[in-house]
C-alpha positions as CSV (number, residue, x, y, z in Angstrom):
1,X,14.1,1.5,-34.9
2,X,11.1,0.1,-32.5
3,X,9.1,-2.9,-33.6
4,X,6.2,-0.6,-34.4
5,X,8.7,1.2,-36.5
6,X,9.8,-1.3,-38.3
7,X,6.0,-3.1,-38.7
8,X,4.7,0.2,-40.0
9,X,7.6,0.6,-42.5
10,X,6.9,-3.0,-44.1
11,X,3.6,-2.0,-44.2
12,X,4.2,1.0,-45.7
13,X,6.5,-0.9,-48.4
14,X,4.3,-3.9,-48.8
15,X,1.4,-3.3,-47.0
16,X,-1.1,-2.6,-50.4
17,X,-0.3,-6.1,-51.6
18,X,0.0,-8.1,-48.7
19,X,-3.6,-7.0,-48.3
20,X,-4.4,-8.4,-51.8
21,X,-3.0,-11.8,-50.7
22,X,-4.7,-11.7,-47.6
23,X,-4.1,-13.7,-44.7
24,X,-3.8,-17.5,-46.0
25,X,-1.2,-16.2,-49.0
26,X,0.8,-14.6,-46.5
27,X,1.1,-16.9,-43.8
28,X,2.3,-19.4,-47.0
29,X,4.8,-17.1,-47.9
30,X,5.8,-16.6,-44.2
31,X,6.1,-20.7,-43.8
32,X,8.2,-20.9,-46.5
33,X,10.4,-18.0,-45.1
34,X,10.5,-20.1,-42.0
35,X,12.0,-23.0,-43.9
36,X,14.2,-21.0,-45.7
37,X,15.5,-19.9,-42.4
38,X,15.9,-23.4,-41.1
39,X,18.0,-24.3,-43.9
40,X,20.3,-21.5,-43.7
41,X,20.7,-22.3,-39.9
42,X,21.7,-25.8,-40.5
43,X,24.1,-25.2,-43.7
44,X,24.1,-21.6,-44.5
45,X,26.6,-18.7,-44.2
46,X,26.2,-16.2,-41.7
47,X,24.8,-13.4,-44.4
48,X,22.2,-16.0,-45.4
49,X,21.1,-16.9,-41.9
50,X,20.9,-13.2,-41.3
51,X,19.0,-12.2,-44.4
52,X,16.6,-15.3,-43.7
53,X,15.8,-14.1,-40.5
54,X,15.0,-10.8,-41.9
55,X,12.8,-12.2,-44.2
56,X,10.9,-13.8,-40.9
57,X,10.5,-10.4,-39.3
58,X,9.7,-8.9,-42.3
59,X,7.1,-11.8,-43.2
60,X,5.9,-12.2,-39.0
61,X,5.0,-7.9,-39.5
62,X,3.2,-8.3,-41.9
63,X,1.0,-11.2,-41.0
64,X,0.2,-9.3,-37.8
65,X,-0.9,-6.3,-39.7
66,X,-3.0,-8.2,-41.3
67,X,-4.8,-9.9,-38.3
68,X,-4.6,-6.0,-36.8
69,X,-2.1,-7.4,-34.3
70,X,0.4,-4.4,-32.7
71,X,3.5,-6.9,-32.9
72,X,5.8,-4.5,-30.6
73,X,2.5,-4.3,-28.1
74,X,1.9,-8.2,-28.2
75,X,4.9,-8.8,-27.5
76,X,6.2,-6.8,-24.4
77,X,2.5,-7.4,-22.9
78,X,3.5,-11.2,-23.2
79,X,7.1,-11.3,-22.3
80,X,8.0,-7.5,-20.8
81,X,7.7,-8.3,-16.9
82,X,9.5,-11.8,-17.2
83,X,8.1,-15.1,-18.2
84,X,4.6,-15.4,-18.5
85,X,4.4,-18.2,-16.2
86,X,6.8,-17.4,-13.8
87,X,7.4,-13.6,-13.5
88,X,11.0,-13.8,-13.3
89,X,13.6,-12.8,-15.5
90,X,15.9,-14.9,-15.7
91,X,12.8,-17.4,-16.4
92,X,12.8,-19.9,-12.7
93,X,10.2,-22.8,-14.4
94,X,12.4,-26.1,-14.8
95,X,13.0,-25.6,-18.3
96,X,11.1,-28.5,-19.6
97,X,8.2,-27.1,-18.7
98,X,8.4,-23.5,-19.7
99,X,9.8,-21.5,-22.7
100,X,8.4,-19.1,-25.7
101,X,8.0,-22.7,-27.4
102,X,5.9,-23.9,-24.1
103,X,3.7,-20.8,-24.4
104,X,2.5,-21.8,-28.1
């Protein structure tokens, strides 16, 4: 399954309500997933760090449906001829200075 795919089956499963909450409900429950997700990483179980970061991706699709964002597009257009900054894959910026967390 694609990124599109799976974006379009959220919304497909979730999609009718999500719209409902609109885009400040969602992102909510998206930052609470987020949290959820750091706890699991720093005391959980493996199934509960992976079912947390479902719950991200599934969350993270469905706030960029609702901003009209192609996730799947977004993405490789950022990231899908090497970093952003430096064109290379592996990434050649001195590390402090580049990164998805950089790019924010």
């Amino acid at each position: 399954m694609t990124v599109r795919e799976f974006q379009k089956l959220i919304e497909a499963e979730f999609g009718a309500r999500d719209a409902r909450r609109g885009m400040p409900g969602t992102f909510l429950w998206f930052a609470e997933e987020v949290g959820e997700l750091a706890e699991a990483l720093r005391r959980g179980t493996q199934q509960e760090r992976e079912e947390e970061f479902a719950d991200v991706l599934a969350w993270l699709s469905t706030l960029a449906t609702i901003a009209g964002v192609d996730l799947e597009g977004a993405a490789l257009g950022k990231y899908g001829k090497g970093c952003p900054r430096c064109g290379k894959t592996p990434c050649g910026c001195r590390e402090q200075a580049c990164g998805p967390a950089h790019q924010l």
